[in-house]
C-alpha positions in Angstrom: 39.0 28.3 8.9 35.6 28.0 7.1 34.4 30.5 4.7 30.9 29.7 4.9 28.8 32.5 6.1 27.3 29.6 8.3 30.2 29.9 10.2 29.0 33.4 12.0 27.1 32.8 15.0 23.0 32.9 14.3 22.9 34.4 10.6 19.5 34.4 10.4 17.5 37.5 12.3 15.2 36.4 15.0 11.9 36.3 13.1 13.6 34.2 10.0 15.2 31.9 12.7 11.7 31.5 14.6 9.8 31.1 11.3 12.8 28.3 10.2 11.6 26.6 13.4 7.7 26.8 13.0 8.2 25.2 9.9 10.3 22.3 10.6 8.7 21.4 13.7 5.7 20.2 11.6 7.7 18.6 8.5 8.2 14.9 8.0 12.4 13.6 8.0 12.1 13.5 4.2 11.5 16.9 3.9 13.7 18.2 6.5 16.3 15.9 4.7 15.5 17.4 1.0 15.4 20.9 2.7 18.7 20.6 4.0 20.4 19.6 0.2 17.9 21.9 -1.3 19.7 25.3 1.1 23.3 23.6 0.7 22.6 23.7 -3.0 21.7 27.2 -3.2 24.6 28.1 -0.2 26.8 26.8 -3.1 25.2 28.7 -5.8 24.3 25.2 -7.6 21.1 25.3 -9.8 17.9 23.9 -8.5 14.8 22.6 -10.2 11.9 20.8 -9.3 12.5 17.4 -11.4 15.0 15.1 -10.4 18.6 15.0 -10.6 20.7 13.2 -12.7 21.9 10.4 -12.0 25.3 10.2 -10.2 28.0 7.5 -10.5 28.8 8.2 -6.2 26.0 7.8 -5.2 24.1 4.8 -3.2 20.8 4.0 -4.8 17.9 3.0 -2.1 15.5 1.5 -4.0 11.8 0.4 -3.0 9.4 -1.9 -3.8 5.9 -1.4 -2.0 2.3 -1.8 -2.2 0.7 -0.5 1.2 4.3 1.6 2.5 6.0 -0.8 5.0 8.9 -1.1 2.1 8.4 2.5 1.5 9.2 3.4 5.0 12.1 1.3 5.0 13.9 2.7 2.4 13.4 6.3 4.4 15.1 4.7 7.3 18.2 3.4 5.4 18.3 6.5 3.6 18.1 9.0 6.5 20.8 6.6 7.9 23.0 6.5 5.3 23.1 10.3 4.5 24.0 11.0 8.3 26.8 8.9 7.7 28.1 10.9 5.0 27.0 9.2 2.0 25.2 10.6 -1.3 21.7 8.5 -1.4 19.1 8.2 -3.9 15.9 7.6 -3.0 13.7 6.1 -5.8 10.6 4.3 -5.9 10.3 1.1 -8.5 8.0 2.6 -10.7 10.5 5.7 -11.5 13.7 3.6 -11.3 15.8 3.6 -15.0 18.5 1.4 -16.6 20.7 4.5 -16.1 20.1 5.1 -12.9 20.7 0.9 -11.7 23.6 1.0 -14.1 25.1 4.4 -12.2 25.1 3.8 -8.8 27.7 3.0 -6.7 25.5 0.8 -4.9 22.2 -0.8 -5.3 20.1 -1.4 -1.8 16.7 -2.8 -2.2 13.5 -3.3 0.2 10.6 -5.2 -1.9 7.4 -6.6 -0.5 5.7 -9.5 -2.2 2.5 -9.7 -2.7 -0.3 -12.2 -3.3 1.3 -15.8 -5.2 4.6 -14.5 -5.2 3.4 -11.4 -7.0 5.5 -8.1 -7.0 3.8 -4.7 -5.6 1.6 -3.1 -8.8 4.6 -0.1 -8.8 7.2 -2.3 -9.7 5.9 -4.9 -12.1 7.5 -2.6 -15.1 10.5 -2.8 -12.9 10.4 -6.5 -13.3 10.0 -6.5 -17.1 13.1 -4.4 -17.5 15.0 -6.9 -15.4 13.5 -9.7 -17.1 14.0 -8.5 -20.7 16.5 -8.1 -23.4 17.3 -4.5 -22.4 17.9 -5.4 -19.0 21.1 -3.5 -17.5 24.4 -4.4 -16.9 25.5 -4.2 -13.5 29.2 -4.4 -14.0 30.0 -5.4 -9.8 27.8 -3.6 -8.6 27.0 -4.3 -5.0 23.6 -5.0 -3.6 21.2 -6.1 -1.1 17.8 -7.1 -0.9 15.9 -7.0 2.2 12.3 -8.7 1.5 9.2 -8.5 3.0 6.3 -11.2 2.4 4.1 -13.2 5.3 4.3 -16.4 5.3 1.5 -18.0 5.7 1.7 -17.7 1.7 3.7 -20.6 0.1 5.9 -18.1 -2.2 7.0 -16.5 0.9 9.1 -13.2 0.1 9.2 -13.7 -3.9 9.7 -10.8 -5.0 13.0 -10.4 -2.8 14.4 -13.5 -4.1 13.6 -12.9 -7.9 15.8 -9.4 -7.0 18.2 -11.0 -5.4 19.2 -14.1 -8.0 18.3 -11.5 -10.6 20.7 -8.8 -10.1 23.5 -11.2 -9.6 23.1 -12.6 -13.3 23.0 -9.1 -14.5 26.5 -9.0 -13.0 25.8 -7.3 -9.4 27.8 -8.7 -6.5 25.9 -9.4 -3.2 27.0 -7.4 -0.6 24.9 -9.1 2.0 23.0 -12.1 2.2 19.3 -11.5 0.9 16.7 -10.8 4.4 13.2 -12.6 3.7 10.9 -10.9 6.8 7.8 -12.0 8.0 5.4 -9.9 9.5 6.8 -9.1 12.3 9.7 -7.8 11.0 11.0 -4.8 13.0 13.9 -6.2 14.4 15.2 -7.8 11.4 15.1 -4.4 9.9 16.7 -2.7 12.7 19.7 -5.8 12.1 19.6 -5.1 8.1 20.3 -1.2 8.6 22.9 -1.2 10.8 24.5 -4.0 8.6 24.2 -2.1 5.1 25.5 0.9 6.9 28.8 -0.7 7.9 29.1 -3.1 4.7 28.5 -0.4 2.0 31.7 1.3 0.4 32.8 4.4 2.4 31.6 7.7 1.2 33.0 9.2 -1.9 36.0 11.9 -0.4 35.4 15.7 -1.3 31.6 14.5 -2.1 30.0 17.4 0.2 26.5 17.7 1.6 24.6 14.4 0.3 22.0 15.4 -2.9 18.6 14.1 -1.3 16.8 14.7 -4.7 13.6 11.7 -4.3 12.6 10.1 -7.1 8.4 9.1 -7.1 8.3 10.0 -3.3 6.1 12.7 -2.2 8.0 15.2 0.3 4.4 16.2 1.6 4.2 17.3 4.6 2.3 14.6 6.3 2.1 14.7 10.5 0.0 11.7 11.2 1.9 9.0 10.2 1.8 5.2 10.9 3.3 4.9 13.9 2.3 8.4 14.8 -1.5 8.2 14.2 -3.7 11.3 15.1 -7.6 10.9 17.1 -9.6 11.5 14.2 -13.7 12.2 15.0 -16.2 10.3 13.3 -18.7 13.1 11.7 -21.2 10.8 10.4 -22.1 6.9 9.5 -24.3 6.0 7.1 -25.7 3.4 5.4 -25.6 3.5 1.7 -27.1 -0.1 0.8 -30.6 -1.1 1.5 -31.6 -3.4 4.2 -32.4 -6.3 2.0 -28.7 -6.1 0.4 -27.6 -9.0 3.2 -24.6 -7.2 3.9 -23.6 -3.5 5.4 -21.7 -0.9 3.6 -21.7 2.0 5.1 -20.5 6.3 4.2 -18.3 7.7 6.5 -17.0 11.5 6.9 -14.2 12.0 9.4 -13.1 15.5 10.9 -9.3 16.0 9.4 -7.2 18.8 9.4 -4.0 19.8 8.8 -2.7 16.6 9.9 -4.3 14.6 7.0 -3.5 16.7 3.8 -4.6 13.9 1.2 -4.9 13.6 -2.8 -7.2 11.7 -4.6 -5.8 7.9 -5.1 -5.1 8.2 -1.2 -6.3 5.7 1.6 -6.7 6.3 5.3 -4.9 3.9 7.7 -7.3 3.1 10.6 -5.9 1.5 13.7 -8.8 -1.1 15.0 -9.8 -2.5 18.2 -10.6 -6.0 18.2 -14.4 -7.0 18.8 -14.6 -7.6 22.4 -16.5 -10.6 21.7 -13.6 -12.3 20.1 -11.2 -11.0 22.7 -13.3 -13.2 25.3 -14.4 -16.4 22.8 -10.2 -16.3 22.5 -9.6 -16.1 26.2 -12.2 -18.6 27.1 -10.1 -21.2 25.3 -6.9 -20.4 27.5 -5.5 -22.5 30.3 -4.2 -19.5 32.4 -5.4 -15.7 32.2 -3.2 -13.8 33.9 -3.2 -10.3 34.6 -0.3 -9.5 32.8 1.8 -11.4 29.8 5.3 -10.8 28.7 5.8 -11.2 24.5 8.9 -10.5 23.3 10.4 -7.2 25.1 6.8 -6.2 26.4 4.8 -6.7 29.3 1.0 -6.2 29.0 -2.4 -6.7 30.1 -3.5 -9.9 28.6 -7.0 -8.1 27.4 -4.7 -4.7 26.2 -2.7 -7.6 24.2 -5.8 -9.5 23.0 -7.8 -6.0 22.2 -5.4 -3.6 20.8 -2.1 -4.9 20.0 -2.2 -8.6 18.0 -4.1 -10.0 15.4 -7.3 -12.1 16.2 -9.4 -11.0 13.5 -7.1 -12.9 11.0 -5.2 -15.4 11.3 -2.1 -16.3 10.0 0.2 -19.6 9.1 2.0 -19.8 12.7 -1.1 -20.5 14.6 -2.8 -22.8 12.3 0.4 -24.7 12.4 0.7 -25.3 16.0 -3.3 -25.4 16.5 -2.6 -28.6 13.9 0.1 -30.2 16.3 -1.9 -29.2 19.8 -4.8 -30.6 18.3 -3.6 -33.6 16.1 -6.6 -32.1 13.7 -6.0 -34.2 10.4 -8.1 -31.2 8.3 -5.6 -28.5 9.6 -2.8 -30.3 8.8 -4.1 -31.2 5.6 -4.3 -27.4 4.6 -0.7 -27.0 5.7 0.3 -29.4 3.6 2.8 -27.8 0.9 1.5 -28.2 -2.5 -0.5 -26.2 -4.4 -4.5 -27.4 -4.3 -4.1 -27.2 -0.5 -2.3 -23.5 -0.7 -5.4 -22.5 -2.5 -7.7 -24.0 0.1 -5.8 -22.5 2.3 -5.9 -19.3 1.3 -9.8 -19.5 1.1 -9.7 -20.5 5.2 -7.6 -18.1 6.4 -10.1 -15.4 4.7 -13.3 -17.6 6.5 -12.3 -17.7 10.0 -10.9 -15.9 12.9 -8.3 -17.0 15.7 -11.2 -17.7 18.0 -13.4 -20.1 15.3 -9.6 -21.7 14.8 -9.7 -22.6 18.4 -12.4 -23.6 18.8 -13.4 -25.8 16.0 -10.2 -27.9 16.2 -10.1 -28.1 20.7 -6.7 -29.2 22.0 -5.4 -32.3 22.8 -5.6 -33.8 26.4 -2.4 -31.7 28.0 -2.2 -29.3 25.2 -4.2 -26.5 26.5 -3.0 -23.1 25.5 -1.3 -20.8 28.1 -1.4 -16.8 27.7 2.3 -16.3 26.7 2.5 -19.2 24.2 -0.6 -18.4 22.6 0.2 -14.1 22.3 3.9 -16.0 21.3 2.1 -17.0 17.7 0.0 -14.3 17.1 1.1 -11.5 14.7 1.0 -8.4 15.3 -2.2 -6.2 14.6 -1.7 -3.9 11.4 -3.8 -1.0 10.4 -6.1 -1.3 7.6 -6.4 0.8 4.7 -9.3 2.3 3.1 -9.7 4.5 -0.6 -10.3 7.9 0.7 -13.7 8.8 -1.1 -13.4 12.2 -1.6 -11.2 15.3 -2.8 -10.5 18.2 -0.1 -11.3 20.4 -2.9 -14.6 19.7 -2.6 -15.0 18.6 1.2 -12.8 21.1 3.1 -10.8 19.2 5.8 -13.5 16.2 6.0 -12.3 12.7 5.3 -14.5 10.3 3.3 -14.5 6.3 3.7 -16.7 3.7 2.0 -16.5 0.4 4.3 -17.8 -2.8 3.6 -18.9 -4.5 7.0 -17.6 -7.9 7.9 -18.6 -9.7 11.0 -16.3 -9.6 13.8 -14.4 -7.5 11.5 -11.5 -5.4 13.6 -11.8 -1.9 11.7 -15.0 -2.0 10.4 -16.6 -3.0 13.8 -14.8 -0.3 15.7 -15.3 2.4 12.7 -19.4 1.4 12.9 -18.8 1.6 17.2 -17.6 4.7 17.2 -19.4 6.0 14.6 -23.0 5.5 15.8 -21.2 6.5 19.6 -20.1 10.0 18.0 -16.1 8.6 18.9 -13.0 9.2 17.5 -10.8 6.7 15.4 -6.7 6.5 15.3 -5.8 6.9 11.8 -3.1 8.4 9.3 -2.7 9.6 5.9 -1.1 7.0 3.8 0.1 8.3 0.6 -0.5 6.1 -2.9 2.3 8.3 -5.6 0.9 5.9 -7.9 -2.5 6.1 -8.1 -2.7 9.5 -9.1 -5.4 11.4 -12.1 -3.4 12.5 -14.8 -1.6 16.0 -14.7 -3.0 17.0 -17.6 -6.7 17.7 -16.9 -7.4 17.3 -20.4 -6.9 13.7 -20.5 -9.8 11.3 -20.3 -10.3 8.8 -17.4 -11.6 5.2 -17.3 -12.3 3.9 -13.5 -13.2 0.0 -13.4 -14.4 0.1 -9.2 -17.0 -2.7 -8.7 -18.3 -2.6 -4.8 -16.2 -0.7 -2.5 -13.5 -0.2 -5.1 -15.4 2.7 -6.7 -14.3 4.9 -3.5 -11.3 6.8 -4.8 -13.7 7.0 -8.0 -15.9 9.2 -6.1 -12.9 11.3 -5.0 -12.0 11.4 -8.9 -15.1 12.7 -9.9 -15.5 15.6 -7.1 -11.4 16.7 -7.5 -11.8 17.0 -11.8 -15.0 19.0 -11.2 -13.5 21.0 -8.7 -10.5 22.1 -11.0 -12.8 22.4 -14.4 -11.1 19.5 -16.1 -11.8 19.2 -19.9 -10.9 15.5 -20.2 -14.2 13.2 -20.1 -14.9 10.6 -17.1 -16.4 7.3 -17.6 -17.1 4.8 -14.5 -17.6 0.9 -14.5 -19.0 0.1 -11.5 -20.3 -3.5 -10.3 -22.3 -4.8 -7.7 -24.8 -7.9 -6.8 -28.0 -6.0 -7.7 -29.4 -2.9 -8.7 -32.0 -1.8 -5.9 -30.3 -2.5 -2.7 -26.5 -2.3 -4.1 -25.9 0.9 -5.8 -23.5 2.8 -4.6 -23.6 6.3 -4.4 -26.5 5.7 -7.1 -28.2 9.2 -6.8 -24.7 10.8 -7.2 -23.6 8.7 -10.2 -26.7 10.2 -11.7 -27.0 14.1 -10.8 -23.0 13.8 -12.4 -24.1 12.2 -15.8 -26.7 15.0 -15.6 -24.3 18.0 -14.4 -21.7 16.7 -17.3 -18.8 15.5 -14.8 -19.3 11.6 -15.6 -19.5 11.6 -19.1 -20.2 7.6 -19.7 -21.5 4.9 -16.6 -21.5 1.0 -17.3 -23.3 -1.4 -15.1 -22.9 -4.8 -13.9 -25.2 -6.3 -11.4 -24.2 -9.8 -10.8 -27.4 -11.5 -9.7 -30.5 -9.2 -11.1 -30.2 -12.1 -14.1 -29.9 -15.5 -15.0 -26.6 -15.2 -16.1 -23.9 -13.3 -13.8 -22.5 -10.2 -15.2 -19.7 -8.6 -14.0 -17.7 -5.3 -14.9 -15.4 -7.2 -17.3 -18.0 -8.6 -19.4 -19.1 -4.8 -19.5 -15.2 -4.4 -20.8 -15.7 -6.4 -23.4 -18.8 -5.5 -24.7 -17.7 -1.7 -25.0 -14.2 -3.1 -26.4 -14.4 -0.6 -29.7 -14.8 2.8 -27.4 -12.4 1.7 -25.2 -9.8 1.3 -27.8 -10.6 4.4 -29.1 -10.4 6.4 -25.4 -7.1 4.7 -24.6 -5.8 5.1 -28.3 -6.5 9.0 -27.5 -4.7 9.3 -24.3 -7.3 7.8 -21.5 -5.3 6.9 -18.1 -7.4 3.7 -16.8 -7.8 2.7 -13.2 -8.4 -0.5 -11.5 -9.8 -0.5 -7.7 -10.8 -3.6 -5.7 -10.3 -7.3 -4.9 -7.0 -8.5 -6.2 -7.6 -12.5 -6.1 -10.3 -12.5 -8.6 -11.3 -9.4 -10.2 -7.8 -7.6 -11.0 -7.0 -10.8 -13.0 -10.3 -10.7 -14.7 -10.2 -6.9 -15.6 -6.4 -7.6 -16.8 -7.9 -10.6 -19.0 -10.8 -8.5 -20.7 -8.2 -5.6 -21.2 -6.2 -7.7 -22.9 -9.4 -8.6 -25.0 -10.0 -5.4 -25.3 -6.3 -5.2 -27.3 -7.5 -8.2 -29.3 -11.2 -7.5 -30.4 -11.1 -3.6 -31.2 -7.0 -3.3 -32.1 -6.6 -6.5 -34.0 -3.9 -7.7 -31.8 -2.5 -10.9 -30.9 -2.6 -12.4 -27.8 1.3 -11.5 -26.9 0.9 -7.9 -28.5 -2.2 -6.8 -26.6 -0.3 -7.9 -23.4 2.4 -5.8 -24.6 0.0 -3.0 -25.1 -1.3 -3.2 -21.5 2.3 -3.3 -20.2 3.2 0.2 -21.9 0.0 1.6 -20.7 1.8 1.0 -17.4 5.0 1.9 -18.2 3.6 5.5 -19.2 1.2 5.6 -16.2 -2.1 5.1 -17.6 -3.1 1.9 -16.3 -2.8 2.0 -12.8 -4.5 -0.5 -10.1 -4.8 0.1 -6.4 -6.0 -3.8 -5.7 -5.8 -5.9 -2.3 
């Protein structure tokens, strides 16, 4: 007989119970999973603080890899499965993970995304320095398994998985499955993957008791409108915030939010798009058949409900080009394809030029070739939210949401967002969380942002949150554009805060108002001695925008930065940058 005081029938009087209820109705599975640890722990008269536990030699270490939350959200699947099953689980993001904590657990189950060239996600490139090192831990048999994500229509397809995966058997782990590399569409594999490290992984530890779900580096927010549970989100306003001679549109947007979009600064919104309806019919023109409904995979759909809302036409993607090169016999496509690395470069720079219907039509079929509905759908990915820098701090906006949004043509999110904005609509979108591209906790600390175009969105959200709570620690912005008078960005802004005293230093770089192009890192370099000295006093430096060219080039001038004001060689200020990011002060949210 149990000697819980669970074990009476409804202990908890009838407002208690009902409140209990309210509250866990509106709580994500992470939460309700912690909550239920956190009330065994006190049941048991166990102490309980906010930092995380220690690590424990029984328990199964989930371990995630991630850079816009699909690994993330994985690793909350395995571990919700796992603890059901009776097993003591540690969830821990990559840039929290420690040599004691890899070298305790009982096992070691991994979901990494790759990114880029074969690149890691930015949270876990310390992660791969540690592993790379001379300090990197012994994993005496320990079991593991790597489930990797990647796309690949990039030629180091799922990278970062396989580094994991050869790396952690030389440090002496033992595979306990064969290492997963997904593609995009990956759902099923991962549904396969869970169930398998569910059965494979030792049984649970006997007398262990109600599984710790202490969470390393993962926010237990509450957080209702999720990815796959988006929430109709009014568009308050649209606005233009470049002149009309700029050539191109960026544009201001405030959403209506709410409860169900709590956000921090360093957060993005995730807007589910519509595809332009003039690309749905250029792509349907080019088909052989259009019937009314088309069966892909286990679905059955309107071909125009496939074509508008569910798959990928905006972008396109390795699997088509491939077979648009064999319906077509197109020499140039296959040419691109071609596995080497000048043509995975080229490459790249296509994919980013053209959409499914330009594909289509620029290289037409073959005589007998033609494209029917279900075999075209059959090679399209699936279409993915995209993610935008939220550009503003509730603090200072209430419940509104703030976007700054670059226009592209035939764009899928930023056509709808500018549709439905100037029609007074309503846009499906979530909260999606960034732990790692957070302000500093301690306000007194001083800030560098780097945000050339749209990348100086979560700047904005910076400035308004540190003013909001009195900060003490200085601000200065680098922000970067192609010229001055059309370009500027929240110019009028940037200067009432220099005047008010909440950005304390603002560098320039307009590309094309010269001769010579200048761009935020030659800024970087020129102001090397006071950046030294900010970051030699405790500045946190941030990094938000395009990832092919100017992360690299920020990284590089940083690095000068090392060399020209802290008389460092080139292997030392490269070491310097990397225990910036070790301790959280240089952070990037690039893509």
């Amino acid at each position: 007989m149990s000697d819980h005081p669970a074990s009476a029938a409804a202990p908890l009087d009838p407002d208690a119970r009902q409140g209990l209820e309210q509250w866990a109705a509106h709580q994500s599975p992470a939460a309700l999973w912690w909550a239920s640890g956190y009330l065994a722990a006190r049941a048991q008269g166990a102490p309980v603080g906010s930092g995380a536990a220690a690590p424990a030699a029984d328990a199964l270490l989930v371990l995630t890899a991630s850079q816009t939350g699909n690994a993330r959200r994985l690793g909350e699947r395995l571990r919700e499965r796992l603890v059901s099953a009776g097993h003591i689980v540690r969830l821990v993001s990559s840039a929290d993970v420690t040599s004691k904590q890899l070298t305790a657990a009982r096992s070691l189950l991994v979901v990494a995304s790759t990114q880029g060239d074969g690149d890691p996600p930015d949270e876990a490139r310390g992660l791969w320095e540690l592993l790379s090192g001379r300090k990197a831990p012994k994993l005496s048999q320990t079991p593991f398994a790597i489930f990797g994500l990647g796309d690949s229509s990039y030629p180091k397809f799922c990278e970062a998985g396989r580094f994991l995966d050869e790396r952690l058997a030389v440090l002496g782990g033992i595979r306990l499955l064969e290492r997963v590399d997904a593609d995009v569409e990956y759902a099923d594999e991962a549904e396969g993957w869970l169930d398998a490290v569910v059965a494979a992984v030792p049984a649970p530890v006997a007398g262990a008791g109600v599984a710790q779900p202490q969470v390393s580096g993962m926010s237990l927010t509450t957080r209702q409108a999720e990815r796959d549970t988006p929430r109709e989100v009014p568009i308050l306003t649209a606005q233009s915030i470049v002149a009309s001679q700029a050539g191109r549109a960026v544009l201001h947007y405030e959403l209506e939010g709410g409860a169900d979009f709590a956000y921090e600064p360093g957060d993005s919104l995730g807007v589910w798009p519509l595809n332009p309806s003039a690309v749905v019919a250029r792509v349907t023109a080019q088909l052989a058949d259009s019937p009314a409904q088309v069966v892909r995979g286990k679905h059955e759909r309107l071909l125009e409900d496939w074509l508008t809302e569910h798959l990928e036409i905006t972008r396109v993607a390795r699997p088509l080009l491939e077979a648009q090169a064999l319906r077509s016999g197109s020499l140039e496509l296959k040419a691109l394809l071609e596995k080497t690395p000048d043509a995975a470069a080229r490459l790249q720079s296509f994919m980013t030029s053209v959409n499914a219907a330009d594909v289509l039509e620029r290289f037409p079929v073959l005589v007998g070739q033609a494209w029917h509905a279900a075999d075209l759908l059959a090679v399209l990915r699936p279409l993915a939210p995209r993610l935008y820098s939220i550009a503003s701090s509730r603090k200072a906006v209430g419940d509104e949401v703030h976007l700054t949004v670059a226009a592209m043509t035939d764009g899928a999110a930023s056509t709808h967002l500018w549709r439905r904005g100037s029609e007074g609509g309503v846009v499906r979108a979530y909260i999606e969380r960034n732990e790692h591209f957070r302000l500093p906790a301690d306000a007194s600390r001083d800030v560098i942002m780097i945000g050339p175009g749209t990348g100086v969105a979560p700047f904005r959200a910076f400035v308004q949150e540190r003013a909001e709570i009195g900060a003490s620690g200085r601000q200065w912005l680098f922000f970067g554009a192609r010229h001055f008078d059309s370009e500027f960005l929240y110019q009028l802004e940037w200067q009432q805060a220099l005047k008010d005293g909440r950005l304390h230093r603002l560098d320039l770089a307009f590309s094309r108002d010269q001769a010579s192009k200048i761009y935020v890192q030659h800024r970087l370099r020129e102001r090397a001695v006071d950046l030294w000295q900010w970051l030699e006093g405790g500045a946190s430096v941030y990094v938000c925008g395009d990832a092919t060219h100017m992360a690299s080039d920020v990284h590089a001038a940083l690095r000068e930065v090392g060399q020209l004001a802290g008389g460092l060689d080139a292997e030392a200020a490269e070491a310097w940058l990397s225990d910036l990011a070790a301790g959280k002060r240089y952070l990037r949210d690039v893509y």
